[in-house]
C-alpha positions in Angstrom: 51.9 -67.8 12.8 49.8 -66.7 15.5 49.6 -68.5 19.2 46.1 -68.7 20.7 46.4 -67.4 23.9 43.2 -67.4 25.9 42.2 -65.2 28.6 41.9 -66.1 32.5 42.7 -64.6 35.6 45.5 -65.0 38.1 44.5 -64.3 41.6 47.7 -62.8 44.3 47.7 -62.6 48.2 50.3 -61.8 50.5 49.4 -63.1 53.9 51.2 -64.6 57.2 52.5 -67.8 56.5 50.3 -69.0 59.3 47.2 -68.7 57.1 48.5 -71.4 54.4 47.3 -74.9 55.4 43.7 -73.2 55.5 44.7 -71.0 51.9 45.3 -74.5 50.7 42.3 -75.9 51.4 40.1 -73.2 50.0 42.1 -73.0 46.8 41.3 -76.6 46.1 37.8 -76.4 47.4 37.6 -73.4 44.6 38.9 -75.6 42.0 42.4 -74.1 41.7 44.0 -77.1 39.6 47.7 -75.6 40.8 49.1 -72.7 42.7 52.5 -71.0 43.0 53.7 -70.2 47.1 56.9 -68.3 47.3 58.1 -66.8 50.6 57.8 -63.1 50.9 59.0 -60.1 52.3 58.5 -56.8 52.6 56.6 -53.2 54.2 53.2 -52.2 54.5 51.0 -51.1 56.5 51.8 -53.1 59.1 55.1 -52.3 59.4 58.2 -54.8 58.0 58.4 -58.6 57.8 61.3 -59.7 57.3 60.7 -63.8 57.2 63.8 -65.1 59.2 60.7 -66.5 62.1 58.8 -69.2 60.3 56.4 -68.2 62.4 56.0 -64.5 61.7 57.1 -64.8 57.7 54.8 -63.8 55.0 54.2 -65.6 51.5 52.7 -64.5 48.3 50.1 -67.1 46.5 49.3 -67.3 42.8 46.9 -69.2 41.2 45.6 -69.1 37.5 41.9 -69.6 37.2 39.3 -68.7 35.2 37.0 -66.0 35.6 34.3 -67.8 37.6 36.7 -69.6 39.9 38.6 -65.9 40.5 35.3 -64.8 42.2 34.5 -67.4 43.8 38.0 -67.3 45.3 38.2 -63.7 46.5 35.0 -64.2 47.9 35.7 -66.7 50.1 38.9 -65.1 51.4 37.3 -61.8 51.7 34.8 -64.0 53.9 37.2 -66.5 55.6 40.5 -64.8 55.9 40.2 -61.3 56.2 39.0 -61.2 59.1 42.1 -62.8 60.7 45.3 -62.3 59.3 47.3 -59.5 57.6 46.5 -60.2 53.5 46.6 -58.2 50.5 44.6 -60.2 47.6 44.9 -59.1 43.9 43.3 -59.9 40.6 45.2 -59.5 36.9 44.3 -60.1 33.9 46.2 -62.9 32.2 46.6 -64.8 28.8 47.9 -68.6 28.5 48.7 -71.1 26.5 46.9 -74.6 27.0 43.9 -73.4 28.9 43.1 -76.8 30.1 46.0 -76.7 32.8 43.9 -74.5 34.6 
């Protein structure tokens, strides 16, 4: 038996928690039907967050899109985002069952 999976895209960023009323907005505004927000921590660049200041904590973002929607999405943080807040934004290459979800 063989499961049809069918291709998409699932689009990561780690950014300041600040950021995510206005993340929100823009993934809905780019058609994101759904989107996964987890709190995150870590290093980088920018040194260590740790996340115990709401204020100061980081979270990671994943939506499953399609191809067209993944541009569009990057683009508008590269645009929007960028610019102001500490974000690291990823692409993969997925497959899923029930396309239509997305």
């Amino acid at each position: 038996m063989s499961i049809p999976l069918h291709p998409m895209k699932m689009v990561c960023v780690t950014t300041e928690a600040l950021a995510r009323p206005a993340l929100e907005l823009v993934l809905t505004d780019c058609g994101c039907l759904g989107f996964t927000i987890i709190p995150a921590e870590g290093a980088g660049a920018q040194g260590q967050r740790i996340g115990d200041i709401p204020e100061t904590a980081n979270i990671l973002i994943k939506a499953i899109v399609n191809p067209r929607r993944a541009e569009l999405l990057i683009e508008r943080l590269w645009k929007e985002f960028m610019p102001r807040f500490a974000m690291v934004v990823w692409e993969e290459d997925i497959r899923v069952l029930r396309p239509d979800k997305f």
